[in-house]
C-alpha positions in Angstrom: 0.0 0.0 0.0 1.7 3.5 -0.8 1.4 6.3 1.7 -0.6 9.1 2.1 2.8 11.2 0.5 2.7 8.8 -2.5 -0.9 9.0 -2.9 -0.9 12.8 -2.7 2.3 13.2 -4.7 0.8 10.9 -7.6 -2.5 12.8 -7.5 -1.2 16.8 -7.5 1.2 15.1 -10.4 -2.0 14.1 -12.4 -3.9 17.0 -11.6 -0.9 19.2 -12.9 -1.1 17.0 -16.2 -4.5 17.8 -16.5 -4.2 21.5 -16.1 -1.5 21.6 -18.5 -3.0 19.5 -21.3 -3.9 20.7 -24.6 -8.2 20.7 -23.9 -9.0 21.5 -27.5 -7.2 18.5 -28.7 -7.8 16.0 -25.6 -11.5 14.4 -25.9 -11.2 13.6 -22.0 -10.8 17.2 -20.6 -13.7 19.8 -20.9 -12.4 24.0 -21.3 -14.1 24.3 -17.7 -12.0 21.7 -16.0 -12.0 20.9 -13.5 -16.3 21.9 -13.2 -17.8 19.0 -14.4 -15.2 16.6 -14.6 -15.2 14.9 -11.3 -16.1 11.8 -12.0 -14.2 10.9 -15.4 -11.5 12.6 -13.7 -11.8 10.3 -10.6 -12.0 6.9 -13.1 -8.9 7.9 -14.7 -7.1 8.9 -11.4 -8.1 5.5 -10.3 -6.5 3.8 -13.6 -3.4 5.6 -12.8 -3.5 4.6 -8.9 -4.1 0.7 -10.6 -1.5 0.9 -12.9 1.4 2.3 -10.0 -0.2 -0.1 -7.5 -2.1 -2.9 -9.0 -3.1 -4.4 -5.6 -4.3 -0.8 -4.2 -8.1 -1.1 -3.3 -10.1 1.9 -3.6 -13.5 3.2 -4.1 -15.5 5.7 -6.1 -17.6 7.7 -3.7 -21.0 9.5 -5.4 -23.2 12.6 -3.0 -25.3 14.5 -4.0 -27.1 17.3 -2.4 -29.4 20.8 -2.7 -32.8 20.6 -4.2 -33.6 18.0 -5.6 -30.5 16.2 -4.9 -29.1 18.7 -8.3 -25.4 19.2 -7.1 -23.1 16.3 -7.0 -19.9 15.4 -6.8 -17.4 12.2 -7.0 -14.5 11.5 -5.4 -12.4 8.3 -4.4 -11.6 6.8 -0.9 -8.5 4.8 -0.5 -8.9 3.2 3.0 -9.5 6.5 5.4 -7.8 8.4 2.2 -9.8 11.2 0.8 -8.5 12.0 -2.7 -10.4 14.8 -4.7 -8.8 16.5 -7.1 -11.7 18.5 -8.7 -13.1 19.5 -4.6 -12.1 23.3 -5.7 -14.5 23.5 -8.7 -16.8 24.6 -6.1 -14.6 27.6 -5.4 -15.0 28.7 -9.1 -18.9 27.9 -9.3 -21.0 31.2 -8.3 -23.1 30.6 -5.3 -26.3 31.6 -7.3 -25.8 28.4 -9.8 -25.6 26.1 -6.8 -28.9 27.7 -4.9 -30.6 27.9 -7.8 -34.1 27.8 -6.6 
């Protein structure tokens, strides 16, 4: 099992690589990264975890919350490990889009 500085180091690394990409030529990364990218974000994290540590269990967590349960978000758990690395898109989105009424 890595440790939580090998988890973390791997994850800012990928989240850099993201950042960084070309988004008009990569399918997998939206102009608005990281809003609304979450979950495929989380899947591929997790490939890259399994492919560095192919005995590493983890999980994809799902919440959702607001009215109607409209706001969501995905992250993944590796044992009491939270690693999110899209948790600050809710820094960039204006408070009137997530109370919407």
């Amino acid at each position: 099992m890595p440790t939580i500085n090998e988890i973390k180091e791997e994850a800012v690394k990928f989240r850099r690589l993201i950042e960084s990409c070309d988004k008009k030529n990569t399918s997998l990364v939206i102009d608005c990264f990281p809003v609304m990218s979450c979950k495929l974000t989380s899947m591929l994290l997790s490939y890259h975890f399994l492919t560095l540590w192919p005995e590493l269990e983890l999980k994809g967590v799902s919440a959702a919350t607001g009215k109607n349960s409209q706001i969501t978000h995905y992250w993944l758990e590796i044992d009491n490990i939270v690693v999110d690395i899209t948790g600050d898109q809710y820094n960039i989105i204006d408070d009137k889009e997530l109370n919407n009424k």
